[in-house]
N, C-alpha and C positions, 0 to 999 in steps of 0.2 A: 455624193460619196464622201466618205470620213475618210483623212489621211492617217498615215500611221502614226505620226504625232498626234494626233486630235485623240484618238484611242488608248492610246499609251497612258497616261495619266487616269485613264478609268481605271484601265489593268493593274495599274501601283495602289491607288484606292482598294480594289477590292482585292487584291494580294494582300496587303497589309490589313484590311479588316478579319479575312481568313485566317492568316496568320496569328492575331492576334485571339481571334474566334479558340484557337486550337490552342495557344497558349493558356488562355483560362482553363479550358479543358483541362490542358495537363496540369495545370494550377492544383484545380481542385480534384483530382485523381489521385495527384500526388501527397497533397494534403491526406483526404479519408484513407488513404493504403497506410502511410507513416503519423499520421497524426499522434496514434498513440506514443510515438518514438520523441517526438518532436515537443510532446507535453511529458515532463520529467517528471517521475513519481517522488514524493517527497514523504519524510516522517514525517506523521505528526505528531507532538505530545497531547496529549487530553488529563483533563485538570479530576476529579474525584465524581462531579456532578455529569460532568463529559460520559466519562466513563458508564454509568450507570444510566443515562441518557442511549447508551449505544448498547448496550447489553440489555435492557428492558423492553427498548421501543423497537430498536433498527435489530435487533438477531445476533449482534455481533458477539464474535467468537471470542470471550476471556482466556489467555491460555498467561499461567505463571510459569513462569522459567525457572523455579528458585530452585534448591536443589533437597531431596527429601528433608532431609535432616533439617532443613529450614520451615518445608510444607509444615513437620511433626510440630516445630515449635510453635510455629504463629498461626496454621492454619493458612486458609485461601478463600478467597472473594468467593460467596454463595454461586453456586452458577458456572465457577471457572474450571477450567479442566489443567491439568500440570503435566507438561512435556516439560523436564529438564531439559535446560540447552545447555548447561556448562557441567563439570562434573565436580568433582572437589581439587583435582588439580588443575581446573582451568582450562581442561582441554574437551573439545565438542569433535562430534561427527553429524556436520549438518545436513548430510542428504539421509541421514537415519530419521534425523529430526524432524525434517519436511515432511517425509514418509509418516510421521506419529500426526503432522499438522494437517495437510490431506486425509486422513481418514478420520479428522475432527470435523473437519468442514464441512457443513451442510452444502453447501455450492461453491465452486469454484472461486466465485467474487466476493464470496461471504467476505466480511472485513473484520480482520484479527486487530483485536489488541493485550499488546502485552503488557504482563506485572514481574516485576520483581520488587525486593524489600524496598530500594530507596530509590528506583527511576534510572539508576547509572548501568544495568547492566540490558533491563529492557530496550533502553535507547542505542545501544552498542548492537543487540541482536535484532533489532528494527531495522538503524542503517544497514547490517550487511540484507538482510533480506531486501531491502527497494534499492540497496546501491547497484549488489554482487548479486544477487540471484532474478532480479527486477518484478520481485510482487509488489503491488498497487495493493490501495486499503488496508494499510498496515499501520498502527497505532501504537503510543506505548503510553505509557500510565506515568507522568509526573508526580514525582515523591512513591510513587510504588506503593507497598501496603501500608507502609511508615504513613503516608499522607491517607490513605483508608480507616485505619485506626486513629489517627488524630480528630477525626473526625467524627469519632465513635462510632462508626459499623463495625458490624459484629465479621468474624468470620468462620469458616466451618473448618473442622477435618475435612478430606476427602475419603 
């Protein structure tokens, strides 16, 4: 016959294996539920070669932010489509804007990146989108079209 001591120590053994069993469990449940939470979406800039690397090979969605009067002058990256975000006084209405960005978007994960003339205003409207609104795959164009044309590509009217 086993005394209740003699047994007792099995019972903590495999309490604690169980326990632990279920901790991983919830470990990793917890993880795949929140993971995407847990990994923060970040801008990124992309350099001219970037750029055209992500718009040729991978699908991704060019959209210039600049505002007409700027498209008139310099034109826009072959391929890109123009949602103004700012207006000439500086002021946006960004759930209009989205709404223009969504019915660009081939798929929901498609990955946007943005242009404007010199990178300062693309990077401004990138952070609020992956800070404030939290879209993933969101891109902005370093030196903007200023860094396109230094380069010598051409650009088109729209």
């Amino acid at each position: 016959t086993l005394s209740l001591h003699a047994a007792l120590p099995i019972y903590k053994t495999d309490t604690r294996k169980h326990m632990n069993i279920h901790f991983k469990v919830f470990l990793i449940l917890t993880l795949a539920f929140f993971g995407k939470m847990l990994i923060a979406a970040e801008l990124i800039g992309v350099d001219v070669d970037q750029l055209k690397t992500m718009q040729q090979e991978q699908q991704s969605l060019v959209i210039d932010i600049r505002t007409a009067e700027e498209v008139a002058e310099l034109g826009i990256i072959p391929g890109s489509k123009t949602i103004t975000f700012y207006d000439a006084d500086g002021n946006y209405d960004a759930k209009a804007w989205l709404d223009k960005l969504d019915q660009q978007k081939q798929t929901p994960d498609q990955a946007v990146v943005l242009v404007c003339r010199g990178g300062y205003r693309s990077k401004q409207v990138g952070d609020f989108l992956v800070d404030q609104i939290g879209l993933d795959a969101v891109y902005h164009s370093e030196g903007g079209l200023n860094s396109w044309q230094k380069q010598g590509n051409e650009t088109v009217q729209p």
